[in-house]
C-alpha positions as CSV (number, residue, x, y, z in Angstrom):
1,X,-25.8,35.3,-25.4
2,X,-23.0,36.6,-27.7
3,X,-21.3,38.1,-24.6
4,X,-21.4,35.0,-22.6
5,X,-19.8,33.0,-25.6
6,X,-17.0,35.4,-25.7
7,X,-16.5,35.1,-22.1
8,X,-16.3,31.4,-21.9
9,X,-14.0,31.4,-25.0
10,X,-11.8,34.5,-23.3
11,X,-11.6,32.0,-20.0
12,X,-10.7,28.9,-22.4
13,X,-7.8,31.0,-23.9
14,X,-6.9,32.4,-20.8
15,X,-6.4,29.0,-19.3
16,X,-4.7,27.9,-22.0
17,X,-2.6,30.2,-21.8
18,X,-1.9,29.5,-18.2
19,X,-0.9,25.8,-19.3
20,X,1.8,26.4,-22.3
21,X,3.2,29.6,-19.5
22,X,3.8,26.5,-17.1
23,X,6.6,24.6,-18.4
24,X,7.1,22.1,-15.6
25,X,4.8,19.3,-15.2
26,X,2.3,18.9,-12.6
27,X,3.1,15.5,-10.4
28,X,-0.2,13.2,-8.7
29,X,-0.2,10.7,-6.7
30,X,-3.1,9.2,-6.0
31,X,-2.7,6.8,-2.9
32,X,-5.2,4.2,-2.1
33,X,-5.2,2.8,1.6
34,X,-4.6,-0.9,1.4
35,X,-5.0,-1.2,-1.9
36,X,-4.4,-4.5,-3.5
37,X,-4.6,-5.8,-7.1
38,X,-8.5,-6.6,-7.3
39,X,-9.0,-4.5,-9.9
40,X,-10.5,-5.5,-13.7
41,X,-7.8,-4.1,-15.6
42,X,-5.5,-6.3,-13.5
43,X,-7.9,-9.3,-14.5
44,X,-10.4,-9.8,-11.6
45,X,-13.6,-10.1,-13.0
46,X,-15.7,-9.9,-10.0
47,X,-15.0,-5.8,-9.2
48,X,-16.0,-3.1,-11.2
49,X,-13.3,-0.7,-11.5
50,X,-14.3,1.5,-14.6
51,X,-12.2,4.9,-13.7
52,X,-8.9,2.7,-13.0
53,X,-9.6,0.8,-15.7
54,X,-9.9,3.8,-18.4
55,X,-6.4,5.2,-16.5
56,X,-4.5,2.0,-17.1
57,X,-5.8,2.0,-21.0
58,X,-4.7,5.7,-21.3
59,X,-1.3,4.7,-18.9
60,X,1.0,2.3,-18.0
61,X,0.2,-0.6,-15.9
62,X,2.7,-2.4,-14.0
63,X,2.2,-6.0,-13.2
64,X,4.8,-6.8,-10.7
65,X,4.9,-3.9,-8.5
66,X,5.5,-4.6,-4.8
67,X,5.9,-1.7,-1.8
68,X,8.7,-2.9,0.1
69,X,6.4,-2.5,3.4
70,X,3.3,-4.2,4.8
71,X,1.8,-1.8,6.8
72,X,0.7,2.0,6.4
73,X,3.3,4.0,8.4
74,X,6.3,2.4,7.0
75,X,5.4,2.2,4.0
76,X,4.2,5.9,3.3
77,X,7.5,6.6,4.8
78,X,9.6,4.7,3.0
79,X,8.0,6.1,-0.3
80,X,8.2,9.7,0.5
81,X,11.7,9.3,1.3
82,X,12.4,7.4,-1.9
83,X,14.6,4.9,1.1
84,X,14.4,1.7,2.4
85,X,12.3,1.7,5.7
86,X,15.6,0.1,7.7
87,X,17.4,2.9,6.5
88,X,15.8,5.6,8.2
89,X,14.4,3.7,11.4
90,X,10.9,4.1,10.4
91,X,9.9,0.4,10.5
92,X,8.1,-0.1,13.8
93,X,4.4,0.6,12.7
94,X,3.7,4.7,14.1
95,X,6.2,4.3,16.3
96,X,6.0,6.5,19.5
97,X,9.6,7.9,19.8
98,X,9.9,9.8,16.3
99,X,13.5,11.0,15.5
100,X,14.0,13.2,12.2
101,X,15.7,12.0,9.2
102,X,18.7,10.0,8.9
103,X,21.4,13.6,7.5
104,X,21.1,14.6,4.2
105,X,18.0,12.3,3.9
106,X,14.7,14.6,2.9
107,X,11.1,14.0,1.9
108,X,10.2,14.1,-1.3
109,X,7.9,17.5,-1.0
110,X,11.3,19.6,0.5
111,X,12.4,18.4,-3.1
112,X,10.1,19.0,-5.2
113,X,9.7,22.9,-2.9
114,X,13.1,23.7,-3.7
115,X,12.3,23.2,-7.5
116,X,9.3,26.0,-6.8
117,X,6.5,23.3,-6.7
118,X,3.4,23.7,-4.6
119,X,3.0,20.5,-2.8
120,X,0.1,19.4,-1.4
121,X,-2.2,16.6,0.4
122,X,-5.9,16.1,0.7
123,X,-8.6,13.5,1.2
124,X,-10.0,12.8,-2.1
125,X,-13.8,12.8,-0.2
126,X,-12.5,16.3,1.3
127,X,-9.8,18.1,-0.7
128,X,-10.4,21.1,1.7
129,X,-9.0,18.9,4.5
130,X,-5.4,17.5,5.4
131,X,-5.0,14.0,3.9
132,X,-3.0,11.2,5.7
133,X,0.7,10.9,6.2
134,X,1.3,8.4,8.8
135,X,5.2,9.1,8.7
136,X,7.4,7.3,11.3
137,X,10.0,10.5,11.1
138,X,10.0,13.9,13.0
139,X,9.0,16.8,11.2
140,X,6.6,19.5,10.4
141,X,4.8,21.7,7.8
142,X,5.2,18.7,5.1
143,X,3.0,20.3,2.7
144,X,2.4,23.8,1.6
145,X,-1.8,23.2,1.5
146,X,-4.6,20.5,0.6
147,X,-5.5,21.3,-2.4
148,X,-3.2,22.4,-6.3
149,X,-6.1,25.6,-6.9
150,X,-4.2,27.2,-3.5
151,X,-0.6,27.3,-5.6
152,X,0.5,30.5,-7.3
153,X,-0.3,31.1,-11.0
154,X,1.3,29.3,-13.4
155,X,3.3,27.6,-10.2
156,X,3.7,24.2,-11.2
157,X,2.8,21.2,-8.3
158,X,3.2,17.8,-6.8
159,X,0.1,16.7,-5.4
160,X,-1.2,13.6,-3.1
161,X,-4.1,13.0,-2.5
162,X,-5.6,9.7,0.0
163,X,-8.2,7.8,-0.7
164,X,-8.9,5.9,2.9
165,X,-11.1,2.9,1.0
166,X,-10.9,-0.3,0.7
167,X,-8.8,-0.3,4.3
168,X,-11.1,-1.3,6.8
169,X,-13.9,-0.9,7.9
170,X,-15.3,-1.7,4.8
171,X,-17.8,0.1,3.4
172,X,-20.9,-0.7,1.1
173,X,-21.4,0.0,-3.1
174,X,-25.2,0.2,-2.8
175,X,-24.9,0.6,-7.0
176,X,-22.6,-2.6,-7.6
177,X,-22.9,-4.6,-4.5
178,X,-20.7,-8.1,-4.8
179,X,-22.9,-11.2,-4.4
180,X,-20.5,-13.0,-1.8
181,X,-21.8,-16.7,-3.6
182,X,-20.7,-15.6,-7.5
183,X,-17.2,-14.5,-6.4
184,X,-13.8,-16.2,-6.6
185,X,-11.8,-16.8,-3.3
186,X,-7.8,-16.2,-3.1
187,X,-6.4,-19.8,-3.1
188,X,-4.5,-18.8,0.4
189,X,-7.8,-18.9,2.4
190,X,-10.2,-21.8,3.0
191,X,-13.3,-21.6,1.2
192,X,-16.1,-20.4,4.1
193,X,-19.3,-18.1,4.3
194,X,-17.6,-16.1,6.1
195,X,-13.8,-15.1,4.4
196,X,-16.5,-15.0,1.6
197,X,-18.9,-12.0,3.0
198,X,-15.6,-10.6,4.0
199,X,-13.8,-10.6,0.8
200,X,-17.4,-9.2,-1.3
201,X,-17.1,-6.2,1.1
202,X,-13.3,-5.8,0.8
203,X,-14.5,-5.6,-3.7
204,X,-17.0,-3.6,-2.3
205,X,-14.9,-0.7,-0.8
206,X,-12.3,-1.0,-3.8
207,X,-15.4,0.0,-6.2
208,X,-15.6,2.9,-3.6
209,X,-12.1,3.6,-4.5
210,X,-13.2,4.0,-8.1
211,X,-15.4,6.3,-7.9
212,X,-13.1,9.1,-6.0
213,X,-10.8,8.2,-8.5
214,X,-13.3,9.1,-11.6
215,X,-14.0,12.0,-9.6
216,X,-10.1,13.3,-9.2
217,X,-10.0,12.7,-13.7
218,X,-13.2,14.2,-14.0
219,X,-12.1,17.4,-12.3
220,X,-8.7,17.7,-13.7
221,X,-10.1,17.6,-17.2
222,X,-12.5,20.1,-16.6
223,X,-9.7,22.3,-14.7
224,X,-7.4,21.2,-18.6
225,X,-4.9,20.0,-16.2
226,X,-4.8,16.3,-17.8
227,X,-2.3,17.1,-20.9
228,X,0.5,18.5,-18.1
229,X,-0.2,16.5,-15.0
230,X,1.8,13.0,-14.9
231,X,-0.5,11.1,-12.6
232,X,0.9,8.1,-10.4
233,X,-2.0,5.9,-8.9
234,X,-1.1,2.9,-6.9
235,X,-1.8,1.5,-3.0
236,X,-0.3,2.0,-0.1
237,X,0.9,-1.5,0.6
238,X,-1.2,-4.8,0.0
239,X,-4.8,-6.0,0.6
240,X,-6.1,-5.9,4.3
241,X,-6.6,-9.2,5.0
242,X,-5.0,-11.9,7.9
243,X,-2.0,-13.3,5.8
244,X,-2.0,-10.4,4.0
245,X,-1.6,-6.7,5.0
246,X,1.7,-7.0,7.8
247,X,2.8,-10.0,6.5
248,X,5.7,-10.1,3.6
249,X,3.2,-12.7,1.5
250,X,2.6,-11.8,-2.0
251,X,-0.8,-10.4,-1.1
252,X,0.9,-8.1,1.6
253,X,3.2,-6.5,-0.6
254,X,1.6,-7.0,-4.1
255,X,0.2,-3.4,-5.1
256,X,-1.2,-2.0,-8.4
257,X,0.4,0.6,-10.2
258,X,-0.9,2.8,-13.0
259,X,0.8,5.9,-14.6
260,X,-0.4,8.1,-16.6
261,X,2.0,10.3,-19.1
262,X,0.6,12.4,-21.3
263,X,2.9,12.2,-24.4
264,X,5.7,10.2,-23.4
265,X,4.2,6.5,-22.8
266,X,2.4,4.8,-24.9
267,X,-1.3,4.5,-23.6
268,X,-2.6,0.6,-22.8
269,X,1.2,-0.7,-22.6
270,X,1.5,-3.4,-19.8
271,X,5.1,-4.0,-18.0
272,X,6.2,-7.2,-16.2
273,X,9.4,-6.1,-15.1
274,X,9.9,-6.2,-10.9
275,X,9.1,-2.1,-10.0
276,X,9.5,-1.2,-5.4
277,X,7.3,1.6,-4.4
278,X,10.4,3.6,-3.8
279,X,10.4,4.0,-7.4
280,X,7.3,6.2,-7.8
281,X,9.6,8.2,-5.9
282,X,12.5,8.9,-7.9
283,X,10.7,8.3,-11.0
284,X,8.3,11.6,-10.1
285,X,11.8,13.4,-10.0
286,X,12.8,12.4,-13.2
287,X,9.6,13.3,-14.8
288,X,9.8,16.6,-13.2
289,X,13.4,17.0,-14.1
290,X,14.7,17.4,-11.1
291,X,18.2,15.3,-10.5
292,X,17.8,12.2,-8.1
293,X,19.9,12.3,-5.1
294,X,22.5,9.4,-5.4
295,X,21.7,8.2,-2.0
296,X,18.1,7.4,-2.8
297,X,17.2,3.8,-3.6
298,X,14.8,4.2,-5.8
299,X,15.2,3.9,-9.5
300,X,13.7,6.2,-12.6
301,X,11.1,3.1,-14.0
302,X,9.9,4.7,-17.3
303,X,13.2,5.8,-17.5
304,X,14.9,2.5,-18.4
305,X,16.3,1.6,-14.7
306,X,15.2,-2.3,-14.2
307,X,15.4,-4.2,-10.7
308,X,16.5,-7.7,-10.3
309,X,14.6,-7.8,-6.8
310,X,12.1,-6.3,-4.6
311,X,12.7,-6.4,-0.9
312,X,9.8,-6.7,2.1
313,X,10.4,-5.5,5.1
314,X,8.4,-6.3,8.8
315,X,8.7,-4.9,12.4
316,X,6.7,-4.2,14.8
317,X,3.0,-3.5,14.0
318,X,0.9,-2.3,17.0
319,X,1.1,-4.7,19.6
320,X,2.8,-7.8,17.3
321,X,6.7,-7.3,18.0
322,X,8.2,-8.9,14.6
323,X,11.3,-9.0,12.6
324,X,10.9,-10.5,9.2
325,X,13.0,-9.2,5.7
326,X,12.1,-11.1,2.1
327,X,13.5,-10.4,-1.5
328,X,12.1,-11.9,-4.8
329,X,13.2,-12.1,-8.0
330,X,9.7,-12.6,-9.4
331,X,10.0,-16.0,-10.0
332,X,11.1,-17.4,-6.3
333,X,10.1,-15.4,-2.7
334,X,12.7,-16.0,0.2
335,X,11.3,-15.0,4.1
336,X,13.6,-14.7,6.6
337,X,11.8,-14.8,9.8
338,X,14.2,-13.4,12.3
339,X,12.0,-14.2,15.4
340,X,11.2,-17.8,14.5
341,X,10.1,-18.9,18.0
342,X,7.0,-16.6,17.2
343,X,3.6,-18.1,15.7
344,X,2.0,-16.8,13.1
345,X,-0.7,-15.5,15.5
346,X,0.8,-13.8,17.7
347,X,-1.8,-11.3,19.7
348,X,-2.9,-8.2,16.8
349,X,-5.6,-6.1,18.9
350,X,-5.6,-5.0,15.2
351,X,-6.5,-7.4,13.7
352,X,-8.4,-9.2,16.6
353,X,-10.9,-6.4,16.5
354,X,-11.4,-5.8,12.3
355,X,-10.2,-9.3,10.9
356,X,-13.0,-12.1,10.8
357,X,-10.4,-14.3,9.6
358,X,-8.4,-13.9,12.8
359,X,-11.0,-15.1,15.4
360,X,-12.6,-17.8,12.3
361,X,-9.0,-19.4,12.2
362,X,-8.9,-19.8,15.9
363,X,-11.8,-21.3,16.2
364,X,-12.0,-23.6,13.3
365,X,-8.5,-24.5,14.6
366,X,-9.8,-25.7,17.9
367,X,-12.5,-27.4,17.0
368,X,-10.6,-29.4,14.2
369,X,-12.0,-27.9,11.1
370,X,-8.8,-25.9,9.8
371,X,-7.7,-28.1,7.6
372,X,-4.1,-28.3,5.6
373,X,-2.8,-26.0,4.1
374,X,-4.1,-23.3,5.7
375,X,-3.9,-24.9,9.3
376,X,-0.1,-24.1,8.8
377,X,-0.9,-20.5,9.8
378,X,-1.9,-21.9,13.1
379,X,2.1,-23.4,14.1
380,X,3.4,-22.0,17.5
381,X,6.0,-21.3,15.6
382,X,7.9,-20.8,12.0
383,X,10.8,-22.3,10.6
384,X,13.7,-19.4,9.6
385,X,13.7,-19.6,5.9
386,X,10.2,-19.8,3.9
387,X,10.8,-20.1,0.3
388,X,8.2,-19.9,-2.5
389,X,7.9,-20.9,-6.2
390,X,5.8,-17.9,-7.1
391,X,5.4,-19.5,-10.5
392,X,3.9,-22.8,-9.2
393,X,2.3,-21.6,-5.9
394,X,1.2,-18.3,-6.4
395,X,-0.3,-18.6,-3.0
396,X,2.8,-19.5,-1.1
397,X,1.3,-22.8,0.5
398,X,4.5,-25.0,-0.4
399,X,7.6,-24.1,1.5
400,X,10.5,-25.5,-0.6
401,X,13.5,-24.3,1.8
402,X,14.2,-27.6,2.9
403,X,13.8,-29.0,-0.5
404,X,17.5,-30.5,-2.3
405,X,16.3,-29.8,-5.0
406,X,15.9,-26.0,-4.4
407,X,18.8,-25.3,-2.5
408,X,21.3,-23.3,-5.0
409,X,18.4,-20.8,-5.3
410,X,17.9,-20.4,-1.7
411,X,21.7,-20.0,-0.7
412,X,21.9,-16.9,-3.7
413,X,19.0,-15.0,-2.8
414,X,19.7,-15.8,1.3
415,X,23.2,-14.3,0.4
416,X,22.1,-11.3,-1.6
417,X,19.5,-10.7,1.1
418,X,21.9,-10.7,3.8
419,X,24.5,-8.8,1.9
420,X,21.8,-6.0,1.0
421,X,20.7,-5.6,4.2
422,X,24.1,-4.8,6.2
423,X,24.4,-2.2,4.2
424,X,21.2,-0.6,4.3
425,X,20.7,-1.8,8.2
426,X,24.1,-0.6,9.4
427,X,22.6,2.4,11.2
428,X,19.7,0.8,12.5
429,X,18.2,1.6,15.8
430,X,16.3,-0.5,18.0
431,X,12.8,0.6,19.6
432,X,13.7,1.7,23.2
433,X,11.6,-1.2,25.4
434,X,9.7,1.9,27.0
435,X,8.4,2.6,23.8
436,X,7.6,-0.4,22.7
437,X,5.4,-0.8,25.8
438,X,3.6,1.9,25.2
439,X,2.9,0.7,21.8
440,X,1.4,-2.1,23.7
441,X,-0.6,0.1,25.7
442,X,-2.3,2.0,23.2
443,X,-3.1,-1.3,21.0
444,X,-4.7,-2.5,23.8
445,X,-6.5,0.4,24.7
446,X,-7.3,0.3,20.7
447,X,-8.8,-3.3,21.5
448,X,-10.9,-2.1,23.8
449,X,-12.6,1.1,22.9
450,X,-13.6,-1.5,20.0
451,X,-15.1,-3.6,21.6
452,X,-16.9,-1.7,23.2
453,X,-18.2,0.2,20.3
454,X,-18.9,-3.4,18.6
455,X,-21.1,-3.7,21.9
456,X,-19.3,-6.5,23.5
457,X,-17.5,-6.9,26.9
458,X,-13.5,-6.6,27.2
459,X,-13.1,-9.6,27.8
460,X,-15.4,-11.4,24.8
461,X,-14.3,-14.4,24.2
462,X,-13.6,-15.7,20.4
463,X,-16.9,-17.1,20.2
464,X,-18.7,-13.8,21.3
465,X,-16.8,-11.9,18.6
466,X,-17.1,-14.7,15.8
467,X,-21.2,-14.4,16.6
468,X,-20.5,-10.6,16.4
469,X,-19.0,-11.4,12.6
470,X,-21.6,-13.8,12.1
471,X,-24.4,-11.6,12.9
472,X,-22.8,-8.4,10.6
473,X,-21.8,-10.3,7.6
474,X,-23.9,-13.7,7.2
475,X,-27.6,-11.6,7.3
């Protein structure tokens, strides 16, 4: 017994040891896949988020962050670049003509390698297995392995790790299941059995979320990695629901972000101040030490850098060609739509095979039942300019653009949106049309293969696939 205390106290020291011998800090970020703000410690009350909950009281919690992309691919590559997606043409959503990197433009991992940091990216359900990237750049070998116990000794490292949930398909918490009748509905969607089903399981897979994210703390405290590892945890872009995920609404673009800092911030503090994904970036830099590139747009957030706007950025995503920019100062959203003569909704195999909401819509449209507001989503097409009182109409129902009253503000942020973007759009290139056809193609071919799968013909009509819905969701 004697010699087994000895060795367990021997293995303590040594890994103590191993700790104070590692001066650098260790960087995580934890990235959840569609991730919005339904979380408790961001004040919904019908999710149980325990394990981001005890982060944000021994972190930071940012109230108004935003990714500046509403969709995976150019998102995640906008963030590991540290760049706006326009500036390194990886907008179009997993675009099939990949170029490398704009010169002198390099992910964040070649960074951090150069500093001698292990980087790595794993599945948080399979560390042992290569997590997602979804980067619209060419490249290779991003990563030096899946999981920080491959590194060196005392090497120091910046980690990723992906958890897939809550993006859909949604998936079950047998242990805290959401009763679809108790639970509060966003104001942008009309109040029906259905959006309601949809939204419990959407909780549902966030409280899956949770739990790989009390599993990721519960091994680094028993590896004593916790006091030197600065952990970043935050989604991808916003919620994946119809006006929300590839749209430039608030619930596209709205993301949580928690950071832990050992020693440096003070635990439970709550920010309001306007952060962009692209922060993370060059905020893990400055934590590490390492000098930001000057030509990287993101700014050091716990370092005192403050933004007076967030930008949103939309292109194509799968088969829905698009071309739609936004800025907000927190207080007021301006959309440019840049393709006006488009409706809202435009063909999405996407979202036509995984959205309820999309077929619902149509249907309750044609039958007369989609009533105002939310029969505005149904226009053939959209006016230019959509501008939003975020204080007043958090659900951005009220288009003000053409209002007299609110015309000074729209001129200054259309002009500082215009002015931003030549600059970071000046080297912009198109999407050959060969390539966007094949985009096409393969959504289609998405469509179809789900279909199938969903046991329905290829040519169901909406009210095959809203009794499909019906049949999975209202039992």
């Amino acid at each position: 017994m004697k010699l087994k205390m000895i060795i367990i106290l021997l293995s303590i020291l040594w890994i103590d040891l191993h700790i104070s011998a590692q001066k650098k800090p260790n960087i995580l970020w934890i990235n959840c896949d569609d991730l919005g703000r339904e979380l408790t410690c961001y004040g919904n009350p019908d999710v149980y988020t325990p394990n981001m909950d005890q982060l944000a009281k021994e972190g930071v919690l940012f109230k108004n962050a935003y990714s500046n992309a509403s969709v995976c691919s150019a998102s995640r590559s906008s963030q590991i670049t540290g760049m706006y997606p326009s500036t390194i043409n990886c907008l179009n959503h997993r675009t099939v003509d990949k170029q490398p990197l704009p010169d002198g433009i390099l992910p964040v991992m070649e960074i951090f390698r150069r500093e001698g940091y292990f980087c790595t990216n794993g599945w948080a359900h399979a560390m042992n297995q290569k997590g997602k990237e979804d980067y619209n750049f060419a490249g290779h070998d991003f990563f030096d392995g899946t999981d920080w116990n491959q590194r060196a000794q005392g090497q120091p490292f910046f980690a990723q790790i992906q958890i897939h949930e809550p993006h859909r398909t949604f998936v079950r918490d047998q242990e805290n299941p959401v009763n679809p009748d108790n639970l509060t509905l966003p104001g942008c969607y009309p109040n029906h059995p259905l959006l309601r089903a949809d939204w419990a399981m959407y909780l549902e897979s966030v409280q899956t979320a949770d739990k790989r994210v009390g599993y990721i703390l519960k091994r680094l405290k028993e590896e004593n990695l916790l006091d030197n590892t600065i952990i970043f945890l935050f989604g991808d872009h916003g919620r994946p629901h119809l006006r929300d995920k590839q749209w430039l609404y608030e619930g596209g673009l709205q993301i949580p972000l928690i950071i832990r800092y050992p020693h440096k911030a003070k635990a439970g503090t709550q920010r309001e101040d306007l952060i962009s994904l692209i922060d993370v970036t060059a905020s893990s830099l400055a934590y590490a030490g390492i000098d930001i590139p000057k030509n990287m747009h993101g700014k050091d957030i716990l370092g005192g850098k403050k933004r007076n706007y967030v930008y949103g950025f939309r292109q194509r995503c799968g088969d829905a060609v698009d071309n739609i920019r936004s800025i907000s100062n927190g207080h007021y959203k301006l959309i440019w739509n840049r393709m006006p003569a488009l409706p809202y909704m435009q063909l999405t195999s996407y979202k036509k095979l995984q959205y309820p909401a999309f077929t619902l819509y149509k249907i309750m449209d044609k039958n007369g039942e989609l009533k105002a507001p939310y029969n505005q989503f149904m226009a053939k097409s959209r006016p230019e300019f959509e501008l939003y009182d975020l204080s007043n109409d958090p659900n951005e129902l009220n288009n003000i653009s053409n209002n007299p009253n609110y015309q000074n503000i729209l001129k200054k942020l259309r002009k500082k949106l215009q002015n931003t973007l030549i600059s970071i759009e000046n080297n912009t290139v198109q999407e050959s049309p060969q390539a966007t056809i094949k985009a096409k193609q393969g959504s289609h071919l998405f469509l179809l293969k789900g279909l199938k799968k969903k046991g329905l013909p290829e040519d169901a009509s909406d009210e095959e696939i809203l009794q499909h819905w019906e049949k999975c969701l209202l039992k």
